[in-house]
C-alpha positions in Angstrom: -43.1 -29.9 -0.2 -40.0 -29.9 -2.4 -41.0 -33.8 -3.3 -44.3 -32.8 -4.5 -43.3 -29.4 -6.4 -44.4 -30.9 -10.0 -47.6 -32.4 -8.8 -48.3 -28.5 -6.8 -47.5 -26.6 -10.2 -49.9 -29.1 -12.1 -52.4 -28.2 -9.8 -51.9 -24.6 -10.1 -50.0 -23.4 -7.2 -46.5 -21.5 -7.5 -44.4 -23.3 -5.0 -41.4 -21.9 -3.2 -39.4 -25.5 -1.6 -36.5 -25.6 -0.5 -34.7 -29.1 0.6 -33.6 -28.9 4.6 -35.2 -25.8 5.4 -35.7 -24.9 8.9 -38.4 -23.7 10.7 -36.7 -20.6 11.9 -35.6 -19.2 8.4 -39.5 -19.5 7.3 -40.6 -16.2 9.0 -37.5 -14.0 7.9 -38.3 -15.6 4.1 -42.2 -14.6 4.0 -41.0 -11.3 5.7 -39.1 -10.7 2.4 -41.9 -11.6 -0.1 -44.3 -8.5 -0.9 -46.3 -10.0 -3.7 -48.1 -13.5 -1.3 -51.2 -14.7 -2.5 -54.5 -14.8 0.0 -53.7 -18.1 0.5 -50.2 -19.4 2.0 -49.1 -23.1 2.4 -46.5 -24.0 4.9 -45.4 -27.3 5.4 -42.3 -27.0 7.7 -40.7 -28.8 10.6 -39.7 -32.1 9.1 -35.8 -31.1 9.3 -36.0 -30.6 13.1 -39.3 -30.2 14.4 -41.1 -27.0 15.2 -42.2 -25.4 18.3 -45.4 -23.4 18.5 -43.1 -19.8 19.0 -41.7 -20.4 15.8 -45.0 -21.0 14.2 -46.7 -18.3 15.6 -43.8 -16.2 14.3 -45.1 -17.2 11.0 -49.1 -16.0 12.0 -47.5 -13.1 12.5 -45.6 -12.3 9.6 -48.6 -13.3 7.3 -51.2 -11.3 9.5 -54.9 -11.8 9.6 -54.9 -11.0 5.5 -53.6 -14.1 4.5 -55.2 -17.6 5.0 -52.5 -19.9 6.0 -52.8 -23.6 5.1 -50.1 -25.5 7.5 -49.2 -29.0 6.2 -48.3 -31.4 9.4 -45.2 -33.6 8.7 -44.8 -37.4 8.2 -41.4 -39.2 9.4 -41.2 -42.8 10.1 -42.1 -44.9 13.0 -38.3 -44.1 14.2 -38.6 -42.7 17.9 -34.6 -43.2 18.1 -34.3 -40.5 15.6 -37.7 -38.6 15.4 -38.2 -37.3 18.3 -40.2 -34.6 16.9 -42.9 -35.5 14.6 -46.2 -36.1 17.4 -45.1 -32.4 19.1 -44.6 -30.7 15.6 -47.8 -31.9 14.6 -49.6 -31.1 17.9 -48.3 -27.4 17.6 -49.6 -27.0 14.2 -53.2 -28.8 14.6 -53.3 -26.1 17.6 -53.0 -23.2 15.5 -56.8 -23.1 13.8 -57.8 -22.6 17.8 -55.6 -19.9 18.0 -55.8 -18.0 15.0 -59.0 -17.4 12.5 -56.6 -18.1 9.4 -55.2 -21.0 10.2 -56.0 -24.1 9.1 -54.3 -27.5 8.6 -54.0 -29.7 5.5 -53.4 -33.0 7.6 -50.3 -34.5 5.1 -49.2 -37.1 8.3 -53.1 -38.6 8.4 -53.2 -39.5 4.6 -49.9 -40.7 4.5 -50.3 -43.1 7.2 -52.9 -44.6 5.6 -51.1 -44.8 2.4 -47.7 -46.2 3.2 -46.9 -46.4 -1.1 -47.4 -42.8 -1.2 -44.0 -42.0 0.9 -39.6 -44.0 -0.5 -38.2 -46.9 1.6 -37.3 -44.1 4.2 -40.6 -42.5 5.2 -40.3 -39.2 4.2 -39.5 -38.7 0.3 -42.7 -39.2 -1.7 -42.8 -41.8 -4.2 -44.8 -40.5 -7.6 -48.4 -41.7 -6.1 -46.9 -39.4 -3.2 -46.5 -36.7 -4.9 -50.2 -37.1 -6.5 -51.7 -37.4 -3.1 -49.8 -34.3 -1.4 -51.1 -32.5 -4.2 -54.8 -34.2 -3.9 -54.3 -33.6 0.5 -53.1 -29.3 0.0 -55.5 -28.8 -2.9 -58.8 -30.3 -1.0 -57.7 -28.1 2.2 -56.9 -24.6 0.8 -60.9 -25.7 -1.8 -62.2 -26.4 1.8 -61.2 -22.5 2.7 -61.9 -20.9 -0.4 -65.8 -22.7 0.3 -65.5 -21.4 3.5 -64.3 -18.0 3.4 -64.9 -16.5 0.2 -68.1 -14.0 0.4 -71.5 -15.4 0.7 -74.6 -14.3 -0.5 -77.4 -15.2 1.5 -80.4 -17.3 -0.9 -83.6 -14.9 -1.1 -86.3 -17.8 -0.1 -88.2 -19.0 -3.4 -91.9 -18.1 -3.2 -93.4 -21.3 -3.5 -96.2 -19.8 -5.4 -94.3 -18.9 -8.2 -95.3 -21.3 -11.3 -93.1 -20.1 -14.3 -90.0 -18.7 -14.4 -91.0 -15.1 -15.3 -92.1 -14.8 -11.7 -88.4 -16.0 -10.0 -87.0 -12.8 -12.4 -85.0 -11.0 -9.7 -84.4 -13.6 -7.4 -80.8 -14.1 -7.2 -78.7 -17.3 -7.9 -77.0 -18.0 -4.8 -74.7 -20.7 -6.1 -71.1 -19.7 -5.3 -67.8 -20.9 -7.0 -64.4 -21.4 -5.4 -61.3 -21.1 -7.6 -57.6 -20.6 -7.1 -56.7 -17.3 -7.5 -54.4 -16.0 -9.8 -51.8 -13.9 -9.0 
């Protein structure tokens, strides 16, 4: 995430990156923070891998008040050296089925099908990388907000109504989804 941290504060988000941060420290860190929006990205596990214990550590430091947007990892086609990348993503596109909050912003999809969006060596983002992370996170954590913030049920139109004066008192079910300001 650190590569796209201009590209996450245009869109809005405040963005806490740190270069080589490992999975394990990620827990102990949100444990710290008291003021966490309703909605958390992680995007962790590319120095190292992660293991679904450490992950769930994280469910559980958030809780069931926060919805948790997990961002899976992209590393190049090197299987000499990343070992890690199919299991790390595997353990984080199983964590919707296990928890209600979870959801995943799939960064390793859109990336393989856009290899000018990541350097030379498969991980840094290039500046049409850092457009499409943003584009990837932002589409997901709309995609919640549509999807979790309250709904109001549509009264059914009378179809014999004929003017307006006669829909007066019929709610306007049309919802909005926004980022929310801390």
């Amino acid at each position: 995430m650190l590569g796209a941290q201009g590209c996450m504060e245009k869109h809005g988000y405040d963005v806490d990156a740190l270069g080589s941060r490992r999975v394990a420290a990620v827990a102990q860190e949100l444990r710290a923070k008291s003021d966490l929006p309703p909605q958390v990205i992680v995007h962790t596990g590319t120095n190292g891998g992660a293991h679904l214990v450490d992950l769930r550590a994280v469910m559980r430091v958030l809780g069931p008040s926060h919805q948790v947007i997990w961002v899976t990892v992209q590393l190049p086609d090197n299987t000499g050296r990343y070992t890690f990348e199919a299991s790390t993503n595997e353990a984080i596109r199983s964590l919707p089925r296990l928890y209600a909050n979870a959801y995943v912003a799939d960064w390793n999809a859109m990336a393989n099908t856009h290899p000018r969006w990541t350097g030379g060596d498969g991980i840094h983002l290039t500046r049409d990388g850092c457009r499409g992370y943003a584009q990837v996170v932002a589409s997901e954590v709309n995609q919640v907000l549509l999807l979790t913030e309250h709904y109001v049920p549509m009264r059914p139109l009378l179809t014999t109504a004929t003017s307006p004066s006669k829909l007066e008192g019929v709610p306007n079910s049309a919802g909005s989804a926004h980022r929310k300001a801390r």
